[in-house]
N, C-alpha and C positions, 0 to 999 in steps of 0.2 A: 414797447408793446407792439400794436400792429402799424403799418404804415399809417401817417396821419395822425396818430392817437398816439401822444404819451402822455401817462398821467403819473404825477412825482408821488412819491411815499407807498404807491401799489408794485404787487409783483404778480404776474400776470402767469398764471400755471394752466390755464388751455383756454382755446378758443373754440367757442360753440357757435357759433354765429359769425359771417363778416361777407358784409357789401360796403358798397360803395359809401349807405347813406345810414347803417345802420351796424352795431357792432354787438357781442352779447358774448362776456367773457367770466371767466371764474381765475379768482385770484385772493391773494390776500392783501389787507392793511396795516400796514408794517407799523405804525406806530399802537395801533392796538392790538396788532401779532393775533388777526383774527380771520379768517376765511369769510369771503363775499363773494357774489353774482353783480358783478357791476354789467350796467347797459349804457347804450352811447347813440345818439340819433344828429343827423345835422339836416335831413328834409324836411321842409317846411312841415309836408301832412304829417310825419310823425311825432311831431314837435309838442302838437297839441296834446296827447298822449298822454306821453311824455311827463308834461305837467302837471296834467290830471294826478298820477301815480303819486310824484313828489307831494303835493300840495296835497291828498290826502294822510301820507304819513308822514306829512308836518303836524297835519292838525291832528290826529289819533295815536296816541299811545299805549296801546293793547299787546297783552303778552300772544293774542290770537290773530294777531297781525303780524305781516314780515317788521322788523325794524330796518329803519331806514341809517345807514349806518354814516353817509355822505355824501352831495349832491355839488354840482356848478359848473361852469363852463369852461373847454379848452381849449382855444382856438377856435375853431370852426362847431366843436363837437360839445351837445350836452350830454352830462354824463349823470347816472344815477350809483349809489353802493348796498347793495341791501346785504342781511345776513345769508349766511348760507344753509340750505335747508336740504340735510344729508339723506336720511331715509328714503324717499321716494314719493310718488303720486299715489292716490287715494285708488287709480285702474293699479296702478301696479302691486298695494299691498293686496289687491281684491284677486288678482291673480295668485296670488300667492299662499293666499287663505288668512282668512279673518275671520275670529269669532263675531257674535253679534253686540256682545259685550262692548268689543273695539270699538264696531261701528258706532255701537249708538253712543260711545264716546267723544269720538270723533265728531259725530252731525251736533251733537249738543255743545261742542268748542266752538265749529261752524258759527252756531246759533250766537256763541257770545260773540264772537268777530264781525257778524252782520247787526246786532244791538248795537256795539262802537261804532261803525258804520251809519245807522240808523239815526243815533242820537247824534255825532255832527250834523247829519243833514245830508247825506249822501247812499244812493242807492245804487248797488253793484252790480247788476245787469248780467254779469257771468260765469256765474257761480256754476261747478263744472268738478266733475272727478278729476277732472285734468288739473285744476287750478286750488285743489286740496292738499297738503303737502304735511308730513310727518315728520318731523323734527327729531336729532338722535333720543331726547330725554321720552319721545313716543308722547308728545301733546302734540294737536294740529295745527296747523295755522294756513289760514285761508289768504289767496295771492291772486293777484291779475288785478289790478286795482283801476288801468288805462284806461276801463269804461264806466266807468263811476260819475254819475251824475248827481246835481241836487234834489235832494226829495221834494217831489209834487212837482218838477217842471219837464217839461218834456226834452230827451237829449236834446245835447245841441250837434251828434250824426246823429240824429235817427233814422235818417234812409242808410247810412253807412251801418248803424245797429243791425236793422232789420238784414241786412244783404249778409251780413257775418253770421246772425242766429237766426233766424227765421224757423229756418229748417230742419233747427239743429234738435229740437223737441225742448228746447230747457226753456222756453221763456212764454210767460204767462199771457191770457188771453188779451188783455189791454194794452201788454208789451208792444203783440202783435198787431194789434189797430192803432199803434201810433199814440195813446192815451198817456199823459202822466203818470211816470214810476211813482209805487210806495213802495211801503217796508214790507207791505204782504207780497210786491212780485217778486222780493228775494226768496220769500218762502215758498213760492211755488217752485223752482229753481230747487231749492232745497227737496223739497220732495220727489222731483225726478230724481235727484242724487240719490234719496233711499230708496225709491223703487229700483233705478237700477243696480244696486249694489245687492239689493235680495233677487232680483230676479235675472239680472245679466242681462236686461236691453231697458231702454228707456219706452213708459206707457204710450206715447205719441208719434208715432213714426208715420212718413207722408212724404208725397213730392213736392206739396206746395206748400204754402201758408196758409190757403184757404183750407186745404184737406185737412193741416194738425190744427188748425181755430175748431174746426167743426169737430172732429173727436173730443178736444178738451169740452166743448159746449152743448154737444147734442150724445154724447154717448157716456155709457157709466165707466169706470175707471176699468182697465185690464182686470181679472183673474190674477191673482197671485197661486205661487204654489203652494200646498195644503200645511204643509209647517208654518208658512209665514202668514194664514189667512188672518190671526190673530192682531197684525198690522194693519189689516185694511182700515180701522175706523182712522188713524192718525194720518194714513195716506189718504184718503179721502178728505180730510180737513186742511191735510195743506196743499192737495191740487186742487180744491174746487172752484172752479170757475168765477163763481162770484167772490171778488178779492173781501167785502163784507164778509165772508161766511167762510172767509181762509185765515188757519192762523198765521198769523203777524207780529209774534214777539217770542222772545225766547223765554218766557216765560209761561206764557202758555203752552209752548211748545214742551217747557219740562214739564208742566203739568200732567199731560196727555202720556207722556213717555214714561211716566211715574206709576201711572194706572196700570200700564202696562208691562211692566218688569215688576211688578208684584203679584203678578200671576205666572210669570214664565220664568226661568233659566235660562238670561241670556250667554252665559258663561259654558253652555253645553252645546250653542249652536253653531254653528261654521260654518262661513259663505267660502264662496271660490267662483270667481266668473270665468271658469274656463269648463273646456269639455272633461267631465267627470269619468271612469272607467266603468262598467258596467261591473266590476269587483267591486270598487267604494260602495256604488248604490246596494249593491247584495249586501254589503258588510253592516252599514248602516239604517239599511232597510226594508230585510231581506222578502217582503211582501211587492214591491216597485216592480218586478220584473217577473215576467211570464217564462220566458225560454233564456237558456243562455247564448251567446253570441253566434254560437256554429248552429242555434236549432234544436237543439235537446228542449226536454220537458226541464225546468231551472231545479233546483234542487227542492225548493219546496215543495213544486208536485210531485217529486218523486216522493219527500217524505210521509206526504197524506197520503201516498198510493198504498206506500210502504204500512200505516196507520191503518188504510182498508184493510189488508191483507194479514196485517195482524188481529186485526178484530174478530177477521174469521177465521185465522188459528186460535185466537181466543178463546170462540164458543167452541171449538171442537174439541178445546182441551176440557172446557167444564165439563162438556158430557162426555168424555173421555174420563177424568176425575171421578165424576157422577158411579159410573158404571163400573169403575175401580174402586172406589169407595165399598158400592153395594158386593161386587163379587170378592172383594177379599175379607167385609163382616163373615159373609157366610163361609169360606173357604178356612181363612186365617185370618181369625180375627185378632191374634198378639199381632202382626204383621200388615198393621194399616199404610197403605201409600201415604207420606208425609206430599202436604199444596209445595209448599216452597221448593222440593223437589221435584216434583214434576214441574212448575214454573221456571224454574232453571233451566231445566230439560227442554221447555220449548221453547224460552230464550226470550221470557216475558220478564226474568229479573231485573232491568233497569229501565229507566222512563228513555224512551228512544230518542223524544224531541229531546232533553238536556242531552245527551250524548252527543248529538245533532249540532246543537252549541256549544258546546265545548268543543268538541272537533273543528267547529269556523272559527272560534275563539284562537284557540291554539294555534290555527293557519293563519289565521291575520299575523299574530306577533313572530311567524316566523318570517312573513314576507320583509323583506328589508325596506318597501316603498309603502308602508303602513304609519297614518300618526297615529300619535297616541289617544285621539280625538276616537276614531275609528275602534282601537284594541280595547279600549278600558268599555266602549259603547257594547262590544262584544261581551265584554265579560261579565259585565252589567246584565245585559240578556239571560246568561246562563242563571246567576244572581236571583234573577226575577223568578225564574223556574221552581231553584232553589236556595233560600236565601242561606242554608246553612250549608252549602257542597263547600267545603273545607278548601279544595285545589283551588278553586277559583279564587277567594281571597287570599289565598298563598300567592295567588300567581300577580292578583294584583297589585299587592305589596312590594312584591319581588320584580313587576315591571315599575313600579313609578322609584323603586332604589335605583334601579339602571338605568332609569332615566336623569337622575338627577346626576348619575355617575359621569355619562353618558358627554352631558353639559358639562361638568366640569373640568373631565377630560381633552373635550374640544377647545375650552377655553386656555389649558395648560400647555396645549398644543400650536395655539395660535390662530385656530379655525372658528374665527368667530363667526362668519356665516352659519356654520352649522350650529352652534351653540345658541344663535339669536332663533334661530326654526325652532330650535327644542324648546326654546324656552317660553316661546309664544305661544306654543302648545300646552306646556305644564300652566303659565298661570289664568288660561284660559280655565282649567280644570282645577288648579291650586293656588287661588289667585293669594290665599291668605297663609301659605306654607311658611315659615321660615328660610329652608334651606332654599327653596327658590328665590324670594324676595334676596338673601345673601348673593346665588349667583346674579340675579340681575343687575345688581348692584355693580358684581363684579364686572359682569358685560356691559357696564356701561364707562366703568372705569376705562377697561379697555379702549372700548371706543375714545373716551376722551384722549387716552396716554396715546395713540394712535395720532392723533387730532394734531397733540403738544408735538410730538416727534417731528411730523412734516413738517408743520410752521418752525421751530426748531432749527431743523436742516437747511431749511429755506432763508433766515437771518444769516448763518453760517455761510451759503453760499454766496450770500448777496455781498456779507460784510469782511470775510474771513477770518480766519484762526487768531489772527495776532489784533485783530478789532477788539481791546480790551471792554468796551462796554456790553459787545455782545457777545463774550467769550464770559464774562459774571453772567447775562442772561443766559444763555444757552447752559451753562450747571447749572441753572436755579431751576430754569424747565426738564433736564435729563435728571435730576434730582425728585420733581416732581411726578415725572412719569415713573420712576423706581416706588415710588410711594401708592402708585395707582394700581401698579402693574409690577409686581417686586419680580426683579431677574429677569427684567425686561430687553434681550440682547440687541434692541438698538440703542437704549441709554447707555448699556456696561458700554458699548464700541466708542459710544460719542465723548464718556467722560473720560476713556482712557485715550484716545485720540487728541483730546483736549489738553490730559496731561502731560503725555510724551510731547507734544507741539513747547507748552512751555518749559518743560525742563529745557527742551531743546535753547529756547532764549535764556533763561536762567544762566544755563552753561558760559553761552559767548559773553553774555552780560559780564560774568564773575573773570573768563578770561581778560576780556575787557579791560578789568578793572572799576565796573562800574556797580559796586556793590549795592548801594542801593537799589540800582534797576534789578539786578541778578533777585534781589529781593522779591521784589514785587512778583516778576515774572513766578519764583517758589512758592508765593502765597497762593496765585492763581493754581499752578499747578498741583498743590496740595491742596484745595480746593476740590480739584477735578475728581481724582483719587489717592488719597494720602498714604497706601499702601502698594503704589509703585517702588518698584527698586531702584528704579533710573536716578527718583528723588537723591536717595545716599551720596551719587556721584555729583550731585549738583550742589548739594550740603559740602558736601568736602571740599569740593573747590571755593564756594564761597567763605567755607572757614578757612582755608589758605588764604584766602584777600587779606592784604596788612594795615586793610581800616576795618574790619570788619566790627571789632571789638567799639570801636567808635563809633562804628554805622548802629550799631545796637544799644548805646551809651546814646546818641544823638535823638537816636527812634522812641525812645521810654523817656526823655525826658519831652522830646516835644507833646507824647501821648498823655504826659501828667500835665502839660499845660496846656495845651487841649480840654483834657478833662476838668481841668479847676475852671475854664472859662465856661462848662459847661455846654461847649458842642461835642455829648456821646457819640452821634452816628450821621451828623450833619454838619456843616455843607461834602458834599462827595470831594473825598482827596484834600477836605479838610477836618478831621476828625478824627478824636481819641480812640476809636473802633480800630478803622485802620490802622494806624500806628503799630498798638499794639497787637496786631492779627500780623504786622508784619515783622515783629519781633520773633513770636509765634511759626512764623513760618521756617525761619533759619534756627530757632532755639525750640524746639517745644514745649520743655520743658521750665523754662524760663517762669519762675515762680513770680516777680512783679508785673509780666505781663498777666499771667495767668489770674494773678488776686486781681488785676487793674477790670479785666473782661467780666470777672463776677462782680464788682461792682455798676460796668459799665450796665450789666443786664439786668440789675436792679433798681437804678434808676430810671432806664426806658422802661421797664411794665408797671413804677411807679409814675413815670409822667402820660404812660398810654389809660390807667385807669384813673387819673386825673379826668384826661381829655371822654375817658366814658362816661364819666360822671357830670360832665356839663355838655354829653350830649354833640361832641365835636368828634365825629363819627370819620368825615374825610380828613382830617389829623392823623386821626391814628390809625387810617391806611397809610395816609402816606411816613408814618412813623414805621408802620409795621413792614412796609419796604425797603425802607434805609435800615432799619437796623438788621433784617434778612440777610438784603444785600452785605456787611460787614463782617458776621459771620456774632451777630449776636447769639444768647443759649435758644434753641428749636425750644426751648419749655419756658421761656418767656413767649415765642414768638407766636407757642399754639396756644397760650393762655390768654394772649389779648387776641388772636383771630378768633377764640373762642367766643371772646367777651362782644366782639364788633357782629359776629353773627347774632349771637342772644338781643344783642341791643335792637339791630334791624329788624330782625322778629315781631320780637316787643312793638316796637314802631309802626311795623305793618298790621302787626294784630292789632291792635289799637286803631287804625285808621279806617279798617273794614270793619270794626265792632262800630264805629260811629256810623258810618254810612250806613249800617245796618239799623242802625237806631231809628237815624232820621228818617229813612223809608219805612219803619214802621210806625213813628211818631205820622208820620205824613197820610199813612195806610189807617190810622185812627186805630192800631194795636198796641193800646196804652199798657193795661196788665194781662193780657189775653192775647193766643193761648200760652199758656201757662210756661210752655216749654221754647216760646222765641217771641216775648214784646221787647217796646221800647226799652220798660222801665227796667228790664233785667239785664237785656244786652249792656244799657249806659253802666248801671252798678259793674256790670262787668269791664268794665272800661274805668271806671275809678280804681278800681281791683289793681289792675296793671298798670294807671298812669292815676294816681292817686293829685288831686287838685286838677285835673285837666278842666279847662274853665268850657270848654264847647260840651262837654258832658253834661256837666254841671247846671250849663243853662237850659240844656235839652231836658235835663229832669224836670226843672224847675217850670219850663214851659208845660210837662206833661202833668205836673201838679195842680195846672193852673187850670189849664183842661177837667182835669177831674173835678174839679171845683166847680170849674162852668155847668160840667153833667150832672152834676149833684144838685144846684142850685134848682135847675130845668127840671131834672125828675123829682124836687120835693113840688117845683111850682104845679105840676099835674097830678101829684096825689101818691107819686111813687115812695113813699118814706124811708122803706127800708133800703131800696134800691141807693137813694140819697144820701144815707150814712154812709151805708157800703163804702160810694166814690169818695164822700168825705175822708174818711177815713183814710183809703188807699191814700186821697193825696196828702193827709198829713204823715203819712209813713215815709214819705217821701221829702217833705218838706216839714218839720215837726215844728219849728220855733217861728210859725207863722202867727200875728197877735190875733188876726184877723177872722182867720181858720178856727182856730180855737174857740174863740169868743161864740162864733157861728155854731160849732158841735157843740156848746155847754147850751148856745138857746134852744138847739133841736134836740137835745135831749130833754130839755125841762121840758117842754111845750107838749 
């Protein structure tokens, strides 16, 4: 790595960072062939940091948190691993354009990542466009963790706090007087975050401390601009001064967010914090602007000018009409002036304004520096004019096919920058299409088979060509990325690089004499790609060797005893898989190997749906590796990855339906409302884990419940109210003697 710094099992691909006492590098972790941002400190002040970071994502395990990948000391130097987070910063996707859809996607991820935060007991201090990060799969995840403190105590820098943010507008009024953090001054923190991300600067700006304390406390929140006034009550709730009267949980935070996306379309709005062109603004709104940039009247005054000016050709045509009318009754009356003809004639046959739009409609989508956000906004306008002008839905149809073409083509191309732009625009607008959700899908493929490649090429360099463990890896991954990404031309190079390298050993092998290796070496290399030619020449020479018949004779029996002992695809280089995959290699055609591998694949997806059926989940990955690795059937090996996904599913649905319960069990939403209580979610949870015993008692507690409120509201006169609950809880719990006996006295009585 760098001077001073080596750390074993990483491979270090750039340096972003490097002094003396402090390092900040990007690389990967070679045993989980995974991309990381590792950091390194050995100064004392940084040290404490340091810690800090660690020691929270020790304790938190949040998908809206960085995961913490591997931490400890080397020599002199502490070192941290965290994942790698590709997409960019929250300024950077905001330069680039965001709908508000995103955002408020985004901020309400935020929210869950300062909740986990919260609920350990720790409050983050720095919350920051800078410190919001988008991850390839497009969920957020909130980073900078170094100033995290415990909730309700005062930092332990708080003059080192103050001296870094003070100034900076993000931190809340109590921040700034040195007062003990809560969970509301993340929320204040948060809402500079959405006020600058709609407005492009943050509400509090000043030289001192004392200047941005007194704007926060003595004056009302900034003006927003008129699209977004509709946010002011939310931004006002979570900048207000008094942390009591500021929201403080992410739940009330979706609360508020909820009220207000069922009045708006956030999926048609689009932020950009950068300088706009005085075109967008026309395109988008085309009332914003008075003149255009050199000084002209803008086109809209020219159109009402044009509107005057027609009004009074107008009347001069009626009493023009008028006077034609009367003088051709009397003159020739078979020969009356037809209106639509003289209307033609003065060139009142079409509505001017839809001409008007259409014509900027049409110029947007020829400009090449136009989104789609912008042309469909346009043609929408004409639309409105008239909702039946035929071009216009013609045209709109026929932009959003070229756009999806558009995408596809870039991505067959290899351009995926351009193809992620388009596509951020299409599901901004089509967030529910098919053929989009397909590309994206695609483009994400992409991005991973991209991801697989480099780590890939990177084991390969580290270990090389003739490194048999990671020459099986590297097919398994150039094979996986053909799968993501099919006729992907850095797989085809890698697998067939892969297999010329080993026929190349094959050959000497078989020269040798050393049949068995020459073996091995063909398996690999038919592995790699089986419809190399080079193979034939490696076959022949092998079938010259004058044990070969023996090597093949030796290889199928050890494979049958192998087999009878029952190690299929286990221990590695000791097992009936190989064997016969190496018989296989030199014979293809070899019909006892061939019957031996269809047996061998019937037993692994009969021993791997054993292991799903008791629930031994990490079994039968590690089954479903060994036997990948071997060259077991791809239709055993997608029917049990199939089955270990359903299973975790199941697992995970099941775990959030509980926690669901209990916070509604706890929230006193027993059968009410009707569409998310306890007692429905738990049934739903017996549903999919049928005996689950924490269900079970959670019912059984919320029967007892209703018991309790039935007894209380007969005790006050409520009767029928008291059945009611009765009732529900023996619906619940029906073979209670107790219950019963109860409903047969208050029925009689």
């Amino acid at each position: 790595m760098t001077d001073g710094f080596q750390l074993a099992g990483y491979t270090v691909t750039q340096i972003l960072r490097e002094s003396a006492t402090e390092l900040a590098l990007l690389g990967y972790q070679q045993a989980l062939n995974k991309r990381c941002f590792i950091r390194a400190v050995r100064a004392p002040a940084s040290l404490g940091f340091w810690q800090t970071e660690v020691d929270v994502l020790n304790q938190i395990a949040s998908p809206k948190l960085l995961q913490l990948i591997d931490h400890g000391q080397q020599g002199g130097w502490h070192y941290s691993a965290v994942e790698y987070v590709s997409q960019g910063r929250l300024t950077d996707l905001l330069q680039q354009g965001l709908s508000l859809k995103q955002l408020m996607r985004m901020i309400k991820a935020v929210a869950v990542g300062l909740q986990h935060l919260h609920e350990a007991g720790f409050v983050h201090h720095a919350l920051s466009t800078e410190r919001i990060f988008m991850r390839s799969d497009g969920t957020a995840v909130l980073t900078g963790y170094q100033w995290c403190s415990q909730l309700g105590c005062e930092h332990p820098e708080s003059k080192l706090l103050l001296e870094r943010f003070a100034r900076s507008g993000l931190c809340s009024p109590e921040v700034l007087r040195g007062q003990p953090s809560q969970s509301a001054s993340d929320y204040f923190s948060l809402g500079v975050v959405l006020y600058q991300a709609l407005v492009g600067q943050q509400p509090f700006l000043g030289d001192s401390e004392t200047e941005i304390y007194e704007q926060i406390t003595q004056q009302p929140l900034p003006a927003l601009p008129q699209q977004f006034a509709f946010m002011r009550p939310v931004l006002e709730k979570l900048l207000a001064a008094n942390p009591s009267q500021r929201i403080a949980s992410y739940d009330e935070l979706v609360t508020h967010l909820e009220q207000l996306s069922s009045q708006q379309d956030w999926s048609s709005i689009m932020l950009r914090n950068e300088d706009i062109a005085s075109q967008e603004v026309r395109a988008l709104g085309g009332n914003l602007l008075i003149t255009d940039g050199d000084g002209r009247p803008s086109k809209r005054t020219l159109r009402r000018k044009r509107r005057q000016r027609r009004t009074a050709v107008g009347f001069v045509a009626v009493l023009t009409l008028s006077l034609a009318f009367g003088l051709s009754y009397f003159i020739q009356p078979t020969q009356v002036l037809s209106i639509d003809v003289l209307a033609a004639s003065l060139g009142l046959g079409e509505d001017p304004e839809l001409v008007a739009a259409w014509d900027e409609a049409q110029s947007l989508r020829q400009d090449p520096n136009q989104g789609l956000t912008a042309i469909v906004a346009a043609y929408q306008r004409v639309l409105a004019l008239d909702p039946d002008y035929e071009p216009a839905r013609e045209a709109m149809a026929t932009l959003m096919t070229e756009w999806k073409q558009a995408i596809s083509s870039a991505l067959v191309n290899d351009n995926t920058e351009l193809a992620a732009t388009r596509l951020d625009e299409a599901t901004a607008l089509l967030s529910n299409d098919p053929e989009i959700n397909l590309l994206s899908l695609q483009l994400q493929n992409r991005y991973r088979a991209e991801r697989l490649l480099k780590s890939t090429e990177a084991l390969l360099t580290s270990h090389g060509l003739s490194d048999s463990p990671s020459a099986a890896a590297a097919i398994q991954s150039y094979q996986e990325i053909l799968r993501l990404a099919p006729n992907h031309p850095g797989a085809i190079e890698g697998l067939n690089t892969l297999a010329r390298h080993y026929v190349d050993l094959s050959k000497r092998a078989a020269n040798d004499g050393k049949v068995a290796q020459a073996i091995r070496y063909l398996e690999r290399a038919t592995a790699a790609n089986q419809s190399l030619r080079s193979l034939d020449d490696a076959r022949e020479l092998i079938s010259k060797a004058t044990t070969l018949k023996a090597a093949i004779d030796a290889l199928l029996q050890q494979g049958s005893d192998l087999l009878g002992a029952g190690a299929l695809v286990r221990p590695k280089g000791e097992n009936s898989a190989e064997r016969f995959q190496q018989v296989l290699a030199t014979d293809p055609d070899n019909s006892a190997a061939l019957q031996a591998m269809l047996e061998i694949s019937q037993q692994v997806l009969s021993q791997g749906q054993q292991l799903l059926d008791t629930g031994k989940l990490a079994a039968v990955d590690e089954l479903l590796s060994d036997a990948a690795s071997v060259g077991v059937s791809d239709n055993v090996v997608e029917q049990l990855r199939t089955g270990v996904t359903n299973e975790r599913q199941r697992l995970q649905t099941v775990a959030e339906l509980l926690a669901q319960g209990l916070e509604l069990f706890n929230n006193g939403l027993l059968t009410e409302p009707s569409k998310s209580n306890a007692v429905m979610v738990l049934r739903n949870v017996q549903q999919l884990d049928p005996g689950n015993a924490t269900a079970q008692k959670l019912l059984q507690r919320c029967a007892q419940r209703l018991v309790e409120v039935a007894v209380e509201a007969r005790r006050f006169g409520f009767l029928a109210d008291a059945d009611q609950y009765l009732a529900l809880a023996l619906s619940i719990q029906s073979d209670s003697p107790e219950w019963i006996e109860l409903q047969r006295q208050w029925q009689s009585s």
